[in-house]
Structure formats: structure tokens, C-alpha cells
C-alpha positions, 0 to 999 in steps of 0.5 A, a space after each residue: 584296317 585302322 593304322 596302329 598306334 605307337 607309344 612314343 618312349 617317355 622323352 622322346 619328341 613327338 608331332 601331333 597329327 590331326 586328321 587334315 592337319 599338319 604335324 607340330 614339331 618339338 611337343 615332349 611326349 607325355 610318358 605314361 607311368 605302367 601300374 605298379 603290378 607289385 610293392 617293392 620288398 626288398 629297398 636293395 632292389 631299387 636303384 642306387 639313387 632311389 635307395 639314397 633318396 630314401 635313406 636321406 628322407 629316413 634320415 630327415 624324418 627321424 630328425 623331425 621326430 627327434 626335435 618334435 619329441 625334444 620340443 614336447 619333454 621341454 614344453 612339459 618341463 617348462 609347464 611343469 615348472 611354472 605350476 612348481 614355482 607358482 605354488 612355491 610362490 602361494 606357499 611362500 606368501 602364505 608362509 609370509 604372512 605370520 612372518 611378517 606380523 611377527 616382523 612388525 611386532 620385533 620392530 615395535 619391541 626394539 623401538 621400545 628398548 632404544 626408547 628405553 635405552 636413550 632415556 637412560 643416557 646421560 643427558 648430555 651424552 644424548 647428542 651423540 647416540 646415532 639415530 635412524 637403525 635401531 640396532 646400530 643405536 643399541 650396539 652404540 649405547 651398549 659399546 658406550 656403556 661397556 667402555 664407562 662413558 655413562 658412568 659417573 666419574 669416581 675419586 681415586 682411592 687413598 687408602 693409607 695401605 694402598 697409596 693414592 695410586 689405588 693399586 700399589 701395595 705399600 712399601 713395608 707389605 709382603 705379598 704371599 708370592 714374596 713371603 714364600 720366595 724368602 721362606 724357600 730362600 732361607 729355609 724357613 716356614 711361610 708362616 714365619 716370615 712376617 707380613 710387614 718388615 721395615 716399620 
């Protein structure tokens, strides 16, 4: 009759025997895992360690399908926005390129009047027209004429009804506001009140 085999528990100290041989102290016995017979069915029926391995690794896992979903809308986001904001930039330079000959042609123009207006400026006011920006140049030209600098500087007036002044009337005329003060005064028509008094 054989000797019967015994299956040591799993973790318990075990010595090997050979045939012959002496047995070896303090070898951990290899456990051997029993078939599964069944899948669990129910995550409540396993031990409570189990169920908050399990819940943790569902846990994790979600967050990993969370940050690669969210890595994946930001990298379709950034590459849809590279394709808008490349055909911006087509757009805007085909758009750029009339703009940019109707630029040149403005500039042509406005060259042409700031010739225009400097060889109408007196010349010994030329000196003083600031060059380089065309339109600080017409804005000085134009303040310049608009304040009488260019024109030719005129006599005073001396007419006899007017005085040397140029806009004093004469002593001796009434104007229409003071022939209508002095009808109103003296009850008279306007039409009465002469135009000249004292001469």
C-alpha cells in the first residue's frame, strides 16, 4: 500500500523528503489555488477587502476614461481650431491683397497733394512745412491757411463812414437797433427817427 499524500494548508512550513534523503527545514509550501467552479455574481458576496479593491480599481479606471475622453475633445478642439484660424489667415491674405494696392494707390495720391499743397505755400513760408507724414504735413498746411498765415497782408480800411479802425461806425450814424430804442422812447415811428444826427 502507497503512503497517502497530504496537501500541506497554503503558508504553512513544509520539508521536502526524497526517497533516501533528508527532510529540508523552513521551505513555504507552494498553495495551490482550487478551480474556480463558478464566476461570483453578486461584488457584496466577496470579502470586504475585495469589494474596496474592486471599487477603487473602478474608481481609477473611470478617471482614466474621464482624462482620456477630455485629452481627446481638447485635441479635436486644438486641431479644429488650427484648421479655422489657417483658413482665417488664407482669407485675410487674399483679402489683403486688393487693400494693399488700394493702400499704395492713396499713398501715391496723398504724396501728390502735399506736392501740391507745398508749391502753393509762399516761398519763404516753406521752411516751416514739417516734412516726413503726409497727413501731419496737409493738417499743418491747412491750420496754417485757415489761421491767415499765407495771405497777403492787407491795408486797413479808411473809408470816411467807418473810421481808420474798419469797423467803428461814425459818430453822427444811427444804427437800426438805436433808431428803434429812441422811437420806442419817444413814442415815435422808426421811420421818423433820422439815420444821422449832429452834423
Amino acid at each position: 500500500m502507497e503512503p497517502e499524500t497530504v496537501q500541506p494548508q497554503a503558508g504553512a512550513l513544509v520539508t521536502e523528503t526524497a526517497p533516501g534523503a533528508q527532510p529540508t527545514p523552513n521551505k513555504p509550501a507552494v498553495a495551490t489555488a482550487a478551480p474556480l467552479t463558478g464566476a461570483v455574481e453578486d461584488v457584496a458576496s466577496l470579502p470586504e477587502w475585495a469589494q474596496k479593491a474592486i471599487k477603487d480599481l473602478r474608481a481609477e479606471s473611470a478617471n482614466h476614461r474621464k482624462a482620456k475622453a477630455t485629452a481627446e475633445q481638447a485635441a479635436a478642439l486644438a486641431s479644429e481650431q488650427a484648421a479655422i484660424e489657417q483658413g482665417k489667415w488664407k482669407e485675410l491674405y487674399e483679402k489683403s491683397k486688393p487693400q494693399a494696392e488700394r493702400t499704395a494707390e492713396l499713398e501715391a495720391l496723398v504724396a501728390e497733394l502735399v506736392a501740391a499743397e507745398i508749391a502753393n505755400v509762399p516761398e519763404k513760408f516753406r521752411a516751416l512745412v514739417p516734412q516726413g507724414n503726409a497727413a501731419t504735413t496737409l493738417t499743418w498746411i491747412q491750420e496754417a491757411k485757415a489761421a491767415g498765415l499765407f495771405a497777403p497782408p492787407q491795408a486797413p480800411r479808411t473809408d470816411a463812414g467807418t473810421g481808420v479802425t474798419g469797423g467803428q461806425p461814425h459818430k453822427g450814424l444811427l444804427t437800426d437797433e438805436r433808431r428803434q430804442e429812441i422811437a420806442t422812447k419817444y413814442g415815435l415811428r422808426v421811420q421818423d427817427v433820422p439815420q444821422q444826427i449832429g452834423r
